[in-house]
N, C-alpha and C positions, 0 to 999 in steps of 0.2 A: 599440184595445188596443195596437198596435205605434205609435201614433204617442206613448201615452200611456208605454208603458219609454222610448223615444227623449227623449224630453220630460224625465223624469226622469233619465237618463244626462247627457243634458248639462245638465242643473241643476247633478246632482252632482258632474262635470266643472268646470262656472264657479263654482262657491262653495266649492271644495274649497282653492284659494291662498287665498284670503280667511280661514280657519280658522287657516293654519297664521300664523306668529308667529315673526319673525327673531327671536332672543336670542343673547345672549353668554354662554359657559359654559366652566366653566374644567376644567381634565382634570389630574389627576394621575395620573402613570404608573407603572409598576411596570418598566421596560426604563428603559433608554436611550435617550436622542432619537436614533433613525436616519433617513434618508432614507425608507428602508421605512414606518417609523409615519407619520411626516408626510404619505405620499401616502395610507395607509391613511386618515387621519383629514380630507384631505382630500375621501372620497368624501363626509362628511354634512356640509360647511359648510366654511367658509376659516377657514384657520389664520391667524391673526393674530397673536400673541407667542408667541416659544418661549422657553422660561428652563432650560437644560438643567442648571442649578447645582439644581434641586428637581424635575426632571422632568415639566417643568410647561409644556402650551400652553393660549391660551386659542381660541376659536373662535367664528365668528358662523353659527348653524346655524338652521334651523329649530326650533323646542321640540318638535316632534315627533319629530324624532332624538335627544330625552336618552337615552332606553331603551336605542336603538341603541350609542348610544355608550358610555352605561354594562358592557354588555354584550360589549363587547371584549375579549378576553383580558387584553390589555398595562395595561387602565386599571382603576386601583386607585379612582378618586374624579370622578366628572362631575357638576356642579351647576350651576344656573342665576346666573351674574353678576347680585348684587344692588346696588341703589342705598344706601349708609353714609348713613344722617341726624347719624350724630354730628359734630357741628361740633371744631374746631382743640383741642386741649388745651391750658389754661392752664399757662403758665411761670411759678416765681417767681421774685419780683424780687430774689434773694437772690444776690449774687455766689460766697459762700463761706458752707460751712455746717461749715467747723474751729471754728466759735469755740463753738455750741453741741451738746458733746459734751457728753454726761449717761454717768454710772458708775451 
């Protein structure tokens, strides 16, 4: 019986980092970028860009800290960095568009 919790302990122990899942996730704030929030938010993952003109870092955490992070007083919006499939927007070929004004 005690070799059989021990057994299971460290299964749960080795296959527990395997679960979790580095992501990129982006935080909007409700303060100001301080030194203070950045260390804060460095306790669930590295801070990676900070954009203090929208209040905005992104971070590489484990996905199991979204909660966490969502969770913070200072953060107004935490979501998972998604991969954009939409491809480049077409340009027209049109120099100037004076000539066709419609009344």
């Amino acid at each position: 019986m005690r070799n059989k919790a021990l057994f299971l302990l460290c299964a749960t122990l080795l296959c527990a980092p395997l679960s979790a899942k580095v992501i990129g996730i982006n935080v909007v704030l409700n303060t100001p970028l301080t030194g203070v929030v950045l260390t804060d938010l460095g306790r669930f993952g590295k801070v990676r860009d900070v954009v203090p003109e929208i209040r905005a870092v992104t971070l590489q955490a484990d996905d199991s800290r979204l909660a966490a992070i969502r969770a913070l007083r200072y953060v107004v919006a935490a979501n998972p960095d998604m991969e954009r499939k939409r491809g480049p927007v077409r340009t027209a070929a049109v120099t100037s568009f004076t000539s066709t004004l419609t009344r």
